[in-house]
C-alpha positions as a Python dict, from the first residue, in 0.01 Angstrom:
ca = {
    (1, 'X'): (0, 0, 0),
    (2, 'X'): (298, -156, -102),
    (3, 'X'): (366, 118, -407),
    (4, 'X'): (365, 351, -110),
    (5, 'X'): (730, 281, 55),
    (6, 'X'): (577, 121, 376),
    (7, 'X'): (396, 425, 444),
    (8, 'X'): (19, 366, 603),
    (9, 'X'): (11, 683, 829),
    (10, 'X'): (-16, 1058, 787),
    (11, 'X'): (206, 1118, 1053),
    (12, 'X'): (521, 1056, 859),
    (13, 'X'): (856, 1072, 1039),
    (14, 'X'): (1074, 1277, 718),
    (15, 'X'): (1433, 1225, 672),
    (16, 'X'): (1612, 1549, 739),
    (17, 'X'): (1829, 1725, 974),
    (18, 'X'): (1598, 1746, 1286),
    (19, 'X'): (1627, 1363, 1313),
    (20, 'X'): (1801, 1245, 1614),
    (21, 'X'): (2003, 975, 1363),
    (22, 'X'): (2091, 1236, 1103),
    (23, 'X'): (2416, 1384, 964),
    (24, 'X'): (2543, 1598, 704),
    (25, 'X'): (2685, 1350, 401),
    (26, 'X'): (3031, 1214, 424),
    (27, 'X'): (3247, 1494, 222),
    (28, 'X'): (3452, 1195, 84),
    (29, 'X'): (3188, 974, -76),
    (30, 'X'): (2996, 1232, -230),
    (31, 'X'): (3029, 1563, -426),
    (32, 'X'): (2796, 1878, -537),
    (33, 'X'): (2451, 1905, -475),
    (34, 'X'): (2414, 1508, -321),
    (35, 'X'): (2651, 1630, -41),
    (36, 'X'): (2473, 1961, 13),
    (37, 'X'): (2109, 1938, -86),
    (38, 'X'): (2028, 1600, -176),
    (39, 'X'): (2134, 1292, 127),
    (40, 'X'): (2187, 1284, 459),
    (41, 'X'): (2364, 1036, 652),
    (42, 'X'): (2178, 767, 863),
    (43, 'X'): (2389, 724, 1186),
    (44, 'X'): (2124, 480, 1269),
    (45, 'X'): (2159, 271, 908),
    (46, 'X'): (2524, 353, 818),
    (47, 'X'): (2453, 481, 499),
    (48, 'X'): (2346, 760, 304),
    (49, 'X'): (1953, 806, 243),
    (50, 'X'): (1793, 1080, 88),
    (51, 'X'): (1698, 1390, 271),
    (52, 'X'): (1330, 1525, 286),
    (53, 'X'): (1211, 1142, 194),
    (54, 'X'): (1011, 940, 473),
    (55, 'X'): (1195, 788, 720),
    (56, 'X'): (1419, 475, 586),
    (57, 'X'): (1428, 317, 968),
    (58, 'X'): (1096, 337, 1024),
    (59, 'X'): (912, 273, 679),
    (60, 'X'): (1225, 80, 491),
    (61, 'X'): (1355, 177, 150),
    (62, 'X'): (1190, 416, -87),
    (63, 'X'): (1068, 250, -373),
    (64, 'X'): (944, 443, -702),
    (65, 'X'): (549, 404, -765),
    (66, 'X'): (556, 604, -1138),
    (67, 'X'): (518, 230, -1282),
    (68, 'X'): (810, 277, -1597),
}
């Protein structure tokens, strides 16, 4: 499971605006589609994380599994 970002459940908490933690980006760190479609910020983390991945506070950091 560890190509899987932490994930061992179905019932995945996403990253996205119903999240308690979650903001729209910071306008001043980020421009075009990353502030509008792209990341969210993590009140919880302090940071931006990307939006519709599962949930960075819960499952950590996503990490690619194509194998490149």
């Amino acid at each position: 499971m560890t190509k899987n970002a932490g994930v061992t459940t179905h019932k995945i908490k996403w990253c996205d605006l119903r999240c308690e933690n979650a903001d729209f980006a910071k306008t001043d760190a980020l421009d075009g589609s990353c502030r509008t479609f792209l990341s969210l910020w993590c009140n919880k983390l302090e940071k931006h994380v990307t939006k519709n991945s599962p949930c960075e506070v819960l499952f950590g950091k996503r990490r690619p599994t194509t194998g490149f």
